[in-house]
N, C-alpha and C positions, 0 to 999 in steps of 0.2 A: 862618880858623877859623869865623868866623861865618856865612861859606858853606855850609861841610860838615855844621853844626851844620842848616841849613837845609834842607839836600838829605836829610840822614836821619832828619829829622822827615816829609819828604814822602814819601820813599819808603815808610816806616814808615804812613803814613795811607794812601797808594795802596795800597801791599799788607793791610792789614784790609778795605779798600773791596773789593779783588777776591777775598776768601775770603770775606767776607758773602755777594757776589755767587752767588759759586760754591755756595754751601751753597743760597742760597736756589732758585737754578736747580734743583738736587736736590729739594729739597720739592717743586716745582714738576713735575718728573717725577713725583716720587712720587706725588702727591697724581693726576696725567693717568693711572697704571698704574691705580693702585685705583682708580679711577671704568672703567677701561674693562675691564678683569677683573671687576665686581662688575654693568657692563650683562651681560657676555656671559655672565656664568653663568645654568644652568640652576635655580637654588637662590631657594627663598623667604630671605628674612631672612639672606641673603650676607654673610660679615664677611672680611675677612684674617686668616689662622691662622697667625702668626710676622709678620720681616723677609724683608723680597724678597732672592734673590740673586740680583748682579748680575753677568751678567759683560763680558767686555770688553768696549770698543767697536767691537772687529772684528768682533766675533760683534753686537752692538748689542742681546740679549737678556738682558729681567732676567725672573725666574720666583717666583712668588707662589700659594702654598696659599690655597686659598678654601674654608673653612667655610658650609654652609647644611643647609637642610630639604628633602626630594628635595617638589617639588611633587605629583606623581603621588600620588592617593588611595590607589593598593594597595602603597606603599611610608608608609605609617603614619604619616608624620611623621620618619620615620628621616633621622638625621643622615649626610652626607655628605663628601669632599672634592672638590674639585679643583684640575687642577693649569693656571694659569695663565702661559702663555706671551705677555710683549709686546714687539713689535718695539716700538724705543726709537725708529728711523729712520720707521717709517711711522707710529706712534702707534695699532697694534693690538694687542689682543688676543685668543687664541687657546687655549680651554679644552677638558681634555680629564678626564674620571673619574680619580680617582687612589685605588689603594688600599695604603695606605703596608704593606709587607711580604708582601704577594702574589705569588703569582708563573703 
C-alpha cells in the first residue's frame, strides 16, 4: 500500500512537471511569433490585435493580426492591419495587408 501511495504521488508531481513544461514551451512560441511578426511588419509602433489562431501541427501555421501606423508620409498617420502568417517549423513570419470585410 505504501508503494502505491508512492507511485501516485510521483506520477502526480511528473505530470504537473510536464504541463508546466508544456505551457511554458507555448509562451515560448508565443512570445518567438510576436517578435517575428512585429520585425516583419511594415507598420510604425506594431502591436498584436487579439489571440493568434493556431492551427494544427500538420499544417504547423499560427496566424496573428498586427495593428500599426502605415509609415509612408502620404498615408497621414492612418492606422492599419495586417495579417500575419508563422511557420511554427521554420520560425518565420510572413505578412500580408488585411482589410477585415473587404472584398
Amino acid at each position: 500500500m505504501k508503494f502505491l501511495s508512492s507511485l501516485l504521488i510521483a506520477c502526480a508531481l511528473f505530470s504537473g512537471a510536464v504541463q508546466a513544461s508544456s505551457s511554458q514551451a507555448w509562451n515560448q512560441q508565443r512570445q518567438q511569433m510576436l517578435k517575428a511578426c512585429l520585425a516583419a511588419s511594415q507598420f510604425k509602433n506594431a502591436h498584436a490585435r487579439g489571440k493568434p489562431a493556431e492551427f494544427d501541427d500538420q499544417l504547423g501555421i499560427s496566424a496573428l493580426l498586427i495593428e500599426g501606423v502605415y509609415p509612408q508620409k502620404h498615408m497621414q498617420q492612418r492606422t492599419g492591419t495586417e495579417l500575419c502568417l508563422y511557420d511554427r517549423k521554420q520560425q518565420h513570419a510572413y505578412v500580408s495587408e488585411w482589410t477585415p470585410g473587404a472584398q
